[in-house]
C-alpha positions in Angstrom: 17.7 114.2 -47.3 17.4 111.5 -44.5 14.6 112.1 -41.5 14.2 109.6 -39.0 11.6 110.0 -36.3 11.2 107.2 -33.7 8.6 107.2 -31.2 8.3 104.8 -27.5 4.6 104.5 -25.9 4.5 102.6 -22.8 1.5 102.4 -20.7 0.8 100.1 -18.0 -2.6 100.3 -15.8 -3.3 97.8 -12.7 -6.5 96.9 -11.4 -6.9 94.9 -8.2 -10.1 93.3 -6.8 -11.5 94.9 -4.1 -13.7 93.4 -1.6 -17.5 93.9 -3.1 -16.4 95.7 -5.7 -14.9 94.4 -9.6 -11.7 93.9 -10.7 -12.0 94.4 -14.3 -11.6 90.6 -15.3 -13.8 88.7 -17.8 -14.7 85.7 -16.3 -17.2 85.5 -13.7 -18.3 83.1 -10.8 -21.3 81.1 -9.7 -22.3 80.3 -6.0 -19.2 79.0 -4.1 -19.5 75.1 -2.3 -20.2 76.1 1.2 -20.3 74.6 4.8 -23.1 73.7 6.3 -25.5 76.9 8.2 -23.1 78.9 5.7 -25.4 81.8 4.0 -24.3 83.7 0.6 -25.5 86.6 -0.3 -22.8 88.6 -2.8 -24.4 89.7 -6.4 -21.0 90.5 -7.5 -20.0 87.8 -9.1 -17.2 89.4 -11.4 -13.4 87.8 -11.7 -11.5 89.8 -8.9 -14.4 90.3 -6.5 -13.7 89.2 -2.9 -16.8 88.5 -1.1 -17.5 87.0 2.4 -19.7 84.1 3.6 -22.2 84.2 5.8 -23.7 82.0 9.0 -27.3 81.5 9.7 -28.7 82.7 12.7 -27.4 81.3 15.9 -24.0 80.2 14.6 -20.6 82.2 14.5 -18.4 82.4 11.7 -14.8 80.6 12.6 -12.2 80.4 10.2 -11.8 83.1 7.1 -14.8 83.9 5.4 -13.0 85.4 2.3 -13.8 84.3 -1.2 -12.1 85.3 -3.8 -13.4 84.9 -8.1 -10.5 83.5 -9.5 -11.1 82.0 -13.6 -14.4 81.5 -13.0 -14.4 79.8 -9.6 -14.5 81.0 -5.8 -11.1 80.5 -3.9 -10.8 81.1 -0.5 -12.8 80.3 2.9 -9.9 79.3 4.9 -10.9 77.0 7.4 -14.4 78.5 7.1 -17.2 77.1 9.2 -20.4 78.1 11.3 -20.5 76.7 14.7 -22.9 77.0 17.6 -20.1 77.0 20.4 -19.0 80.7 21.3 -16.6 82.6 18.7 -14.4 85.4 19.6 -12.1 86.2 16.6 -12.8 83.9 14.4 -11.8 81.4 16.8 -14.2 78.4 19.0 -14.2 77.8 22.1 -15.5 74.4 24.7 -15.2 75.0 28.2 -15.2 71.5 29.6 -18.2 72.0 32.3 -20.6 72.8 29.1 -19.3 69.6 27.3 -19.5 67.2 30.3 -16.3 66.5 30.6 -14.4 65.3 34.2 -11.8 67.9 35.3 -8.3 66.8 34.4 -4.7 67.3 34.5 -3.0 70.0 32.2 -1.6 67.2 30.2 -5.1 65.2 29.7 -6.7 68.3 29.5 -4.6 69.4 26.3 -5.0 66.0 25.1 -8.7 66.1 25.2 -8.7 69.0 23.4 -6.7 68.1 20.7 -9.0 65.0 20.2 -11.3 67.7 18.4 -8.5 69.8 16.7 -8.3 72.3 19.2 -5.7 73.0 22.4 -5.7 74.6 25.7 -7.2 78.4 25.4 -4.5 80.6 25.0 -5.4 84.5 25.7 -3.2 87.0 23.7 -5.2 90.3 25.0 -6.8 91.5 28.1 -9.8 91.4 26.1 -9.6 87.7 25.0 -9.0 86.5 28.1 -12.1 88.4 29.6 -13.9 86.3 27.2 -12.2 83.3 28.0 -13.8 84.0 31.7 -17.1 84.6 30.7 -17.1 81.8 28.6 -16.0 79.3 31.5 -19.1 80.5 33.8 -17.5 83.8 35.1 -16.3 82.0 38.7 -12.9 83.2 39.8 -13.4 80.7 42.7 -13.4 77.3 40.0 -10.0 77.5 38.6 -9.8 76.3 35.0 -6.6 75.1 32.9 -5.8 77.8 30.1 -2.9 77.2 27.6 0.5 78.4 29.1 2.8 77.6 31.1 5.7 79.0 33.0 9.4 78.9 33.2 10.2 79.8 36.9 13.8 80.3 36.2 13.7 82.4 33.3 10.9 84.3 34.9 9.0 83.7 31.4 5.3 82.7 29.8 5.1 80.2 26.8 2.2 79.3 25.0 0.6 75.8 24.5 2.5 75.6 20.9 5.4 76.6 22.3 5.7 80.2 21.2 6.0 83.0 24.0 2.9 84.6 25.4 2.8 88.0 24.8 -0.1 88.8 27.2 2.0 90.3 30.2 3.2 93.3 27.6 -0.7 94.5 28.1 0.1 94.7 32.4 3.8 96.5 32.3 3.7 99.0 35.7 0.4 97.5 37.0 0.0 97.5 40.8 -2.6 95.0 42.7 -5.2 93.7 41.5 -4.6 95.6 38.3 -2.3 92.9 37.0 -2.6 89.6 35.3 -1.5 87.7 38.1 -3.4 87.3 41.4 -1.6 88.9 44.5 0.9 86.9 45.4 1.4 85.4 42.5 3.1 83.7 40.8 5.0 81.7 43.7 6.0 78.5 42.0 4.9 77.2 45.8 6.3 73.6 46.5 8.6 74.5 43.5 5.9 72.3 41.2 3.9 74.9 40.1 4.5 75.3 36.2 1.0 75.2 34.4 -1.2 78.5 34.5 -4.6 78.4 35.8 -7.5 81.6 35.4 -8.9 81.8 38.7 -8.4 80.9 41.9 -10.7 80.1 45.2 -9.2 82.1 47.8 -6.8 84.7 46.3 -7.5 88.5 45.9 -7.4 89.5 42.3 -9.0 90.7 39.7 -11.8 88.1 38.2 -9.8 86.9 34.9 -6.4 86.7 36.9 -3.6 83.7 36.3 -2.1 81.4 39.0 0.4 79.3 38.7 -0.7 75.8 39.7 0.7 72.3 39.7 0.1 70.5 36.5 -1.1 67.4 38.1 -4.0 68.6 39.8 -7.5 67.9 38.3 -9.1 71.0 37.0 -11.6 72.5 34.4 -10.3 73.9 31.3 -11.2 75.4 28.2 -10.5 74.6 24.4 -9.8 76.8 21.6 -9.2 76.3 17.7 -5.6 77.0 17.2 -4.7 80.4 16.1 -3.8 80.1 12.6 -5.8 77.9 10.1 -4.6 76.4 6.6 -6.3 74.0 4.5 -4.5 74.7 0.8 -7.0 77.2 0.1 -6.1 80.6 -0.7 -5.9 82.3 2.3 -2.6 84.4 2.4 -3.4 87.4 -0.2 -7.1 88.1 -1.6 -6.0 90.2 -4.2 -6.1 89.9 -7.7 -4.2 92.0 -10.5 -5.0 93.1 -13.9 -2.2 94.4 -15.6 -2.2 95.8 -19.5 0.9 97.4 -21.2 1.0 98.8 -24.5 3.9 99.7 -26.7 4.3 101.7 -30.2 7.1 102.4 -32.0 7.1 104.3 -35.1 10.5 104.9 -37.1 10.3 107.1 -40.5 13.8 107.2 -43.0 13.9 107.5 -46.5 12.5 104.4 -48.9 9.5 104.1 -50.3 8.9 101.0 -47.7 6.3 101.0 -45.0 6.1 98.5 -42.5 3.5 97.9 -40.2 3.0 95.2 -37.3 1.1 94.6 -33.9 1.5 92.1 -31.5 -1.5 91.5 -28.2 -0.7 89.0 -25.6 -3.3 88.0 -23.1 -2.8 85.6 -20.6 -4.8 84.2 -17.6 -2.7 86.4 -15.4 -4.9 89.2 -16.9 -1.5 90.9 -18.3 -2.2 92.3 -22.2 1.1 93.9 -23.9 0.5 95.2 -27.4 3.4 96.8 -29.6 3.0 98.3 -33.0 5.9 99.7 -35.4 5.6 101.5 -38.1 8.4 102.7 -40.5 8.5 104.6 -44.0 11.3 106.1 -45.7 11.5 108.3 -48.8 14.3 109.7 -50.7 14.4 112.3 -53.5 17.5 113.1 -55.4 
């Protein structure tokens, strides 16, 4: 008489990091090298945690304040920094009138921003481009260069990098002074009017409006960093994964024979597969 009996175990269980919390890893992390006015406070210090950095008081937080423990050591703070110029998503801004700066042309104007890594201001909401206004004194009546432009005969917006604004999707079926543009506007008047301006000193609108403007003419203008930030830190995906799997297979036949063996991987992946088989036989005549 012959029995066999085989038997398949399987079990896989993932863990990711969460922010604050622990991701089930063994090695842990010390206090991360920081920018300066940067503040830490996270007691987590487990391998998966993500945490964020701080800013002393009177500085904003620009950039990604993410760490994440990876091995033993904090990865993250994508173009992190604290800065006392105003923030509004992560992002700084200059206006040129606060730095001293002489109004210029929309070209010089760029230029002079990208002297200190930044461009023209480019609004992407209603809401940032409020700020933008406060920011440059709140006066509709001193126009100020922002960072797009416009194509008259495709009727359309780009941005300062080249990629198409996406502002004027906020202002579908507006009427008046409920719209992004002034009254009036835009009119491409003299047929050189392809840099946009916020504010203008005569036209009725409402107080963050655009103008199209001739990009020659001398004008205030505000800076911002660009919108996304990379420095070969890990930025992307602040997750980590623990993953375990465990195997057994057990086979009995006849024989007097027993075999038994286990195998455990662990890698610095944090992936652990064990398998085990066991098989005995026996046979009576």
């Amino acid at each position: 008489t012959t029995t066999t009996t085989t038997t398949t175990t399987t079990t896989t269980t993932t863990t990711t990091g969460a922010e604050g919390g622990s991701g089930g890893f063994l090695n842990e992390c010390g206090t991360p090298s920081l920018p300066q006015f940067a503040t830490w406070s996270c007691n987590n210090t487990s391998n998966g945690v993500v945490c964020r950095a701080g800013c002393a008081d009177g500085y904003n937080i620009v950039g990604d304040n993410r760490y994440v423990c990876s091995d033993g050591m904090w990865i993250g703070g994508c173009g992190f920094k604290c800065s006392d110029l105003p923030v509004y998503n992560a992002r700084e801004y200059i206006y040129s009138k606060d730095a001293g700066w002489a109004n210029m042309n929309y070209m010089d104007a760029n230029a002079q921003c990208q002297e200190l890594g930044l461009t023209l201001a480019v609004p992407h909401t209603p809401e940032e481009n409020n700020f933008i206004f406060q920011v440059s004194g709140a006066t509709i009546s001193k126009p100020k260069w922002i960072g797009v432009k416009i194509n008259h005969t495709t009727n359309s917006l780009s941005n300062i990098d080249g990629s198409d604004s996406d502002i004027l999707s906020y202002f579908e079926g507006c009427i008046g002074t409920e719209c992004l543009f002034a009254v009036g506007e835009p009119n491409n008047e003299n047929g050189l009017e392809f840099c946009i301006q916020m504010g203008h000193k005569s036209l009725v609108s409402q107080p963050a409006s655009w103008n199209d403007a001739d990009c020659a003419i001398d004008r205030q203008f505000v800076c911002a960093s660009p919108t996304t930030m990379t420095d070969g830190l890990y930025c992307a995906d602040l997750s980590l994964t623990s993953t375990s799997t465990s195997t057994s297979t057990s086979t009995s036949t006849s024989t007097s024979t027993s075999t038994s063996t286990s195998t455990s991987t662990s890698t610095s992946t944090s992936t652990s597969t064990s398998t085990s088989t066991s098989t005995s036989t026996s046979t009576s005549t």
